[in-house]
N, C-alpha and C positions, 0 to 999 in steps of 0.2 A: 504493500500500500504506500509507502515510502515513500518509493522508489518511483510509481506512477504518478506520487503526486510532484518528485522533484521532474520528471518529462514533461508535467502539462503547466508549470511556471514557465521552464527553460524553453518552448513552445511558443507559450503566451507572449514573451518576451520577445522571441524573435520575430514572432508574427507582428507586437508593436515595434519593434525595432523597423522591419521592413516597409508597413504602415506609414511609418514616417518620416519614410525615407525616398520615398518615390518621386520625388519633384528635381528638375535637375534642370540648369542652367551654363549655358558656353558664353565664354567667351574670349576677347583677344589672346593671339598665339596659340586657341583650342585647349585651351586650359577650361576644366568641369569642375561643378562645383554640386553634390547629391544628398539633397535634405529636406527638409521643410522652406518652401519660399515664404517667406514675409511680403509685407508691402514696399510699393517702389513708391516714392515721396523724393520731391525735390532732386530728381537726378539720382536717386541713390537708391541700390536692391540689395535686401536682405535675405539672407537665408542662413536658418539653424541646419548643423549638422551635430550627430552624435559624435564627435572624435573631435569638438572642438568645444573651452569653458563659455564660448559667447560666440555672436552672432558674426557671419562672414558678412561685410559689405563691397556689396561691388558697384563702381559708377555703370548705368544705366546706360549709358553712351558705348561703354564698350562690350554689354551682352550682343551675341547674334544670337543665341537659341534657349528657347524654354519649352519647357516642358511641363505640365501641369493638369490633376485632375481637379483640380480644385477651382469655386466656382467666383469670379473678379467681378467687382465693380472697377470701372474705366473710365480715365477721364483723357482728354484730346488737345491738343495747342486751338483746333480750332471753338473749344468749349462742345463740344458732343458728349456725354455721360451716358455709357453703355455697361452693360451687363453680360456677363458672359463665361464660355469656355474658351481657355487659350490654345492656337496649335500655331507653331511658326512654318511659315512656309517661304519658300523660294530665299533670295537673299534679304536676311532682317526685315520680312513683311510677316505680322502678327494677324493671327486668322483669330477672331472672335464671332464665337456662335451661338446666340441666346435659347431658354430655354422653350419660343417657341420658333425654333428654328432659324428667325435670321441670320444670315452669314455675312460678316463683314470683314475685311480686312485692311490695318493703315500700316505704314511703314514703323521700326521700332522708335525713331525720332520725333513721330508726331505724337507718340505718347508720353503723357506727363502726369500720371496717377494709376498706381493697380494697388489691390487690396481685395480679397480674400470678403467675400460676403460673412461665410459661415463666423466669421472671429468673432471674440467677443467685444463689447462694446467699447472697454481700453484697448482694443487692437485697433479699433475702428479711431483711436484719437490719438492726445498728445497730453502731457503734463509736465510745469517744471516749477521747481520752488528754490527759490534762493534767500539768504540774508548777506546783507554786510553791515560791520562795525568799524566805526572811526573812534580813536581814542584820542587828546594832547592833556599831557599837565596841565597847561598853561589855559589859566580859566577854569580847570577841569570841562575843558569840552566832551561831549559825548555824543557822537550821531549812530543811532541806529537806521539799518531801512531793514523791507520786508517785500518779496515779491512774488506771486503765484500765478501762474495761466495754468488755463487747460483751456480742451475742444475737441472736437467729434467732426468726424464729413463722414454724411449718408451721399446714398445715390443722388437724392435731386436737394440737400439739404446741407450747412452746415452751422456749428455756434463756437462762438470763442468767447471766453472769462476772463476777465485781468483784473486784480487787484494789487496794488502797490498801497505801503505805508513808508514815512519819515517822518526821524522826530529827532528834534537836534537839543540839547541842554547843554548852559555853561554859565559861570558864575555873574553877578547883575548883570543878565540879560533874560528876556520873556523868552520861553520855550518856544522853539519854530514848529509846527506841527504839519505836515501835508499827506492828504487820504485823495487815492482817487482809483473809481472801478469802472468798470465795462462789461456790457453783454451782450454781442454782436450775432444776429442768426441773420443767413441769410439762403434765400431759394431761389435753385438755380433755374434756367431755361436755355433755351437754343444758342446760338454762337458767342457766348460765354456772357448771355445778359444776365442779371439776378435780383431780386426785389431784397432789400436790407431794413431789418428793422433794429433802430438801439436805443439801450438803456445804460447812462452815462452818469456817477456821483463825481462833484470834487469838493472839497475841503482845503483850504489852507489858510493860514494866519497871515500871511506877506499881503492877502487881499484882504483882509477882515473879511474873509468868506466862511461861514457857517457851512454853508450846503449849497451846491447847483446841480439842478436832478435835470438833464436833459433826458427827449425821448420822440424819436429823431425815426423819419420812415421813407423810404425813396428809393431811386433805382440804380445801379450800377453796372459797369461790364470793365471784364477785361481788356485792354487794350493790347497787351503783350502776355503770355503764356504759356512760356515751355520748362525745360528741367532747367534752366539756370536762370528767369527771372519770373517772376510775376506783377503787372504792374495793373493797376484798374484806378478809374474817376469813379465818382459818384454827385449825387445831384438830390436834394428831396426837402422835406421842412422837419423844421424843431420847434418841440413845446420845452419853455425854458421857465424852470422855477427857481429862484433865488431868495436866501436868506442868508442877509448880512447880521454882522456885529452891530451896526449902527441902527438897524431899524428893528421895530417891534413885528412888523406883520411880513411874511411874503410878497416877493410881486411876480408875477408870471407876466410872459411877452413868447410873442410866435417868431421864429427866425427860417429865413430860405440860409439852408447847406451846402457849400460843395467840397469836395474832398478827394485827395489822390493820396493813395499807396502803392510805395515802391519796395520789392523784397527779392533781395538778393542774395542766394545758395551756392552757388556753386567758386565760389572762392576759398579753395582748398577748406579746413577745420574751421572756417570763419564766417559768419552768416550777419545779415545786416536785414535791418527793417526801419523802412521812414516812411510816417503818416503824419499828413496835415487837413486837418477840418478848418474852414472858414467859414462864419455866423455871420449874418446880416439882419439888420431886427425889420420888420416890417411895421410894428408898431410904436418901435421903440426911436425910431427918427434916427437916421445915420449912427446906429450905435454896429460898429466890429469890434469881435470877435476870432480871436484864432489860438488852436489846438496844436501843440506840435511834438512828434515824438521820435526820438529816434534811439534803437534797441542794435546793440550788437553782441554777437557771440562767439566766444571763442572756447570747439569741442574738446576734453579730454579725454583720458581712458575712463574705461566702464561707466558711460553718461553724465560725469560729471563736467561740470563746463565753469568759466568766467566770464563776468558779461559788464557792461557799460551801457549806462542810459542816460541818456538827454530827455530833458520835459520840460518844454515853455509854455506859457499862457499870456495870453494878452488881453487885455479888455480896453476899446477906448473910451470907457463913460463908468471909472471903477467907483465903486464907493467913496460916500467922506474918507479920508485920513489912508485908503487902501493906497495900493500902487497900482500902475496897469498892465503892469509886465511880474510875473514871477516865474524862475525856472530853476531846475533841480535837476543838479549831475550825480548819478547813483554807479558805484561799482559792487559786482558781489561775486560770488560762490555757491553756486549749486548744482543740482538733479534733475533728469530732467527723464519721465517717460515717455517713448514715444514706440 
């Protein structure tokens, strides 16, 4: 009994062993790579293998062939989002065949997104959380910050989260304090249009700003999007709520948006992202407004990264005693899943 039961482990095993091992991918110089394929994102393909402690990465630009029974969501430089099975055919042309039969195929260049339906939903996203600390005697200064994203891309859908904190203390001087979040979904359509809807907090003491709750809806497209850039405008209105220091009550006012993001990956370990929103009040008489950020990153081993942030704000109509500019240079350390 022993004995049958050490054959149907050693069995079991190798039948998950094999199992999981079925997916296999070529590339330059005919070099194979035989495992589990991950998702391609930003230029870049994953795949587990059993005889290695973490993930193979290989640039996306230099696969010619895959191999897979596994079932992709797809995305296109020209914005198309398909569905499907993979089979490579002729030279680096990717056959996808949905499950009620259509047959498509684009060259492996024009694609910019695969991912694996069946994954689980952190397959299907991203996550990273960092801190950084500054210390000086002098004063006893102290700045903390704190910063988290994640996000998810479905087929015709995606959302992205961000939350930052900072908080500076040092001797007679008022504590600097600045908070600000994001919640970005947006759904997709035909040649990479997509309808965007967001929900926006900031807090800081530089403006005597208590709270500004935008919530913001309008439409977007890609302009450029392949494995090494993505760049999209956007265009729609904001409902703006504010509460200052100075005043007792709220005041809300409607603003026209327009906004370009630029994100660029494919520079070797280092990845960069820069977004700017510009507010115009509609009833608030020549009052602008402008949002600006810019995120960089530099990968290490095993997901940890270091990163650098930029964040300005502007208002030209700020409160009593506020300023109209305030901006914050953030560096940190962290983690990041993706």
């Amino acid at each position: 009994m022993f004995r049958n039961l050490i054959l149907v482990v050693v069995f079991a095993t190798i039948s998950f062993s094999g199992f999981s091992q079925n997916d296999t991918i070529r590339f330059s110089k005919n070099q194979t790579l035989v495992g589990e394929l991950k998702k391609m994102d930003r230029g870049v393909f994953g795949i587990e293998t059993s005889y290695s402690d973490k993930d193979f990465s290989v640039e996306w630009k230099e696969v010619t062939y895959v191999s897979s029974k596994s079932y992709y969501l797809i995305s296109t430089k020209s914005g198309k989002r398909l569905d499907g099975y993979l089979k490579t055919i002729g030279d680096k042309q990717l056959q996808i065949t949905s499950l009620n039969g259509t047959v498509s195929s684009y060259p492996f260049d024009d694609i910019v997104y695969l991912n694996t339906i069946k994954d689980s939903f952190w397959d299907q996203g991203y996550a990273t959380v960092d801190v950084g600390l500054n210390l000086t005697k002098a004063n006893s200064y102290k700045q903390t910050s704190f910063n988290i994203t994640f996000g998810h891309v479905a087929k015709k859908w995606s959302s992205d989260f961000l939350f930052s904190s900072l908080k500076s203390t040092q001797e007679s001087a008022e504590d600097t304090k600045r908070n600000n979040g994001s919640l970005v979904l947006k759904l997709f359509f035909k040649r990479d249009w997509y309808l965007v809807g967001a929900l926006s907090t900031l807090s800081n003491t530089e403006q005597n700003l208590n709270l500004r709750l935008n919530s913001t809806i309008g439409m977007g497209k890609y302009l450029l999007h392949t494995n090494r850039t993505y760049w999209g405008v956007s265009l729609g209105t904001n409902s703006n709520r504010e509460e200052y220091v100075s005043d007792t009550e709220p005041s809300y006012s409607w603003e026209i948006v327009g906004g370009t993001e630029l994100n660029l990956f494919d520079i070797g370990d280092l990845s960069l992202l820069t977004k700017v929103d510009v507010y115009y009040g509609i009833d608030e008489g020549r009052r602008w407004r402008t949002d600006y950020n810019l995120n960089t990153k530099y990968d290490l081993p095993l997901n940890f990264y270091v990163n650098l942030n930029l964040s300005v704000n502007y208002d030209s109509r700020p409160s009593d005693g506020g300023s109209n500019t305030d901006y914050v240079i953030t560096t940190g350390f962290g983690w990041s899943l993706d």
